[in-house]
N, C-alpha and C positions, 0 to 999 in steps of 0.2 A: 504494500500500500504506500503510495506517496506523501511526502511527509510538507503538507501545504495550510496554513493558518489565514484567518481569515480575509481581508479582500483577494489573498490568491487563492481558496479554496474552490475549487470546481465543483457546483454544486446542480441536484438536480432538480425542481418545483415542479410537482405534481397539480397541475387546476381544472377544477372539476365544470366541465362546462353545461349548467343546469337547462338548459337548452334541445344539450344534444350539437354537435361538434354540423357547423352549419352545412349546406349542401354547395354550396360554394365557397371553398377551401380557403380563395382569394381571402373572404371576409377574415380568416385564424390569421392567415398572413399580416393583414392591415393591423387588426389591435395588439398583434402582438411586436409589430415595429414601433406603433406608437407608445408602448408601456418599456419595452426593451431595450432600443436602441442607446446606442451610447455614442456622442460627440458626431450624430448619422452616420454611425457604423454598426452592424449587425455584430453585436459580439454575444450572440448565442444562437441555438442548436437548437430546432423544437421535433416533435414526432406528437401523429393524433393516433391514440388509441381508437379506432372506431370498432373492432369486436368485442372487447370486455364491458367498456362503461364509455362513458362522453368526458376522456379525459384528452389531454394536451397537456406535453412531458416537456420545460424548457432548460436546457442546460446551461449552463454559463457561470462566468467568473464575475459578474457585476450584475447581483439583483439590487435591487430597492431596497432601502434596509428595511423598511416596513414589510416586506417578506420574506427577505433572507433568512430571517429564523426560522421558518418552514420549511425551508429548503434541507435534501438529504445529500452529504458529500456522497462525491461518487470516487468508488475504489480503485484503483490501478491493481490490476494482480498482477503477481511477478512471475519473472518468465518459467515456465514449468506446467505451470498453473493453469485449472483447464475450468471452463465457464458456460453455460448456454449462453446463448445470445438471441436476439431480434434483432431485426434490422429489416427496418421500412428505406427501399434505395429506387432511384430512378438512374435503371443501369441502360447505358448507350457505348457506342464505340465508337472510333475515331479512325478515318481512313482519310489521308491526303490532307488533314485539317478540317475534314467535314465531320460531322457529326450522326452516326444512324443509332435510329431504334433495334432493337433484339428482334429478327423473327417472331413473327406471333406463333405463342403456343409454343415454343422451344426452351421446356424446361432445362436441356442442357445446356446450350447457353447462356441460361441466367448464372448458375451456380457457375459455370466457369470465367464467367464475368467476375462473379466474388471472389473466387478462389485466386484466380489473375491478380487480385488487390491484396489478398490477406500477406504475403509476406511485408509489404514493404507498408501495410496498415499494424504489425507488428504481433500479426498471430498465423495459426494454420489453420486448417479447416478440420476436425475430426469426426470422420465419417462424410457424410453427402447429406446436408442440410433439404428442410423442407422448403418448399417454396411456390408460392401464387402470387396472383399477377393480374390487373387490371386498369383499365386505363381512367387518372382523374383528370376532370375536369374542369375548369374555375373561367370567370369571367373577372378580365380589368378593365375597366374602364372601356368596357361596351366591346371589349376584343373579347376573344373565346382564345383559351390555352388547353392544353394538353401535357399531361405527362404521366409516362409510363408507370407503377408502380410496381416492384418488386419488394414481397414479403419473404425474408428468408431466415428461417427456426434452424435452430442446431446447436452444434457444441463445436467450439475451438478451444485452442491449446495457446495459450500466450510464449511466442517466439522473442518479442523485445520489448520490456515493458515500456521503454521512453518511448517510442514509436506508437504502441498502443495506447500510450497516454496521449500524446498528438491525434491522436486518431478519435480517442472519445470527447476530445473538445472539440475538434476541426472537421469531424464527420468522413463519409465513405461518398465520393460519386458524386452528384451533380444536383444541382434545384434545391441545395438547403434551405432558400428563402421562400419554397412551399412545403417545409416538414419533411423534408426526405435526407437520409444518409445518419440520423441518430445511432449508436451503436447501443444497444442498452445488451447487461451485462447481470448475469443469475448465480448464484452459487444453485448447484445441483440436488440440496436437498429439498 
C-alpha cells in the first residue's frame, strides 16, 4: 500500500445518484466538471455503476473538503499481489494515427485490447476476464456522440506497483471525460 497523507491521498467518493444515473450520460459529465474541476482541469476519474445501484465512483487527489471525509483511500497492492478488478473502458485502436472501433461482437478483441495495456498499466491479466459491451450514447449541445463501452471482470496479478499506481489515478484507454477507463480494485474474499 502506498504511503500518501492527506491532500496527496488518492481517494475514492462513492455518490448515490437518487434519480437513477441519467439517460444521457453527457448530463454525469457536466455536474461533475462543474463540482470537480480544479484550476479547468479535470483532475479526477469517474465510473457509473449502472447494474448494482445509481451510483457514480469519483476518484481523485483534490475533493472539497466538505467531502473529502467521505471519501475511501484507494490501495496500491504490491507487486505479487493478485486482485479482481472492473473496469468500464472505451477500447479502440490506432492504425496510421486514425483511430477504429473493435469489431462488433468480437469478444476477442476486446480482452486483447486489455491484455495489450496491462503490462505497461503495471499488472497481468490472470486467466481471461469476462467481458460485455455496448454502445453509449449522450447528446452535447444538440450533437449526438457515441462511445463504445467495454465491461471487463476478472482477476490480475500486480506486475509494478508505481505503474499500477499511475494507472489507478490516470485511468486505462480513452473518453475518461465520459466515465470510462476507472480501474477499481477487490480483494478476493
Amino acid at each position: 500500500m502506498t504511503a500518501e497523507t492527506g491532500a496527496d491521498l488518492l481517494r475514492d467518493l462513492p455518490m448515490l445518484m437518487p434519480g437513477g444515473i441519467p439517460s444521457n450520460v453527457y448530463e454525469v459529465h457536466e455536474r461533475l466538471y462543474e463540482m470537480f474541476c480544479v484550476e479547468g482541469k479535470r483532475a479526477f476519474l469517474f465510473a457509473m455503476e449502472r447494474d448494482r445501484a445509481p451510483i457514480v465512483l469519483i476518484r481523485s487527489r483534490s475533493l472539497p473538503d466538505g467531502i473529502a471525509a467521505s471519501a475511501i483511500p484507494v490501495e496500491t497492492p504490491l507487486a505479487g499481489e493478485r486482485r479482481l478488478f472492473r473496469l468500464e473502458a472505451s477500447p479502440v485502436v490506432s492504425d496510421s494515427g486514425k483511430k477504429y472501433r473493435l469489431p462488433v461482437g468480437d469478444r476477442a478483441a476486446r480482452i486483447s485490447w486489455l491484455a495489450k495495456r496491462a503490462s505497461g498499466c503495471g499488472f497481468e491479466l490472470v486467466g481471461e476476464p469476462s467481458v460485455r459491451w455496448r454502445t453509449v450514447r449522450m447528446i452535447r449541445k444538440g450533437v449526438r456522440i457515441s462511445r463504445e463501452s467495454a465491461l471487463f471482470e476478472g482477476e490480475l496479478e500486480v506486475t509494478d506497483a508505481e505503474r499500477l499506481g499511475h494507472t489507478l489515478e490516470h485511468g486505462i484507454g480513452r473518453s475518461h471525460a465520459f466515465g470510462f477507463g476507472l480501474l477499481r480494485l477487490f480483494r478476493a474474499n
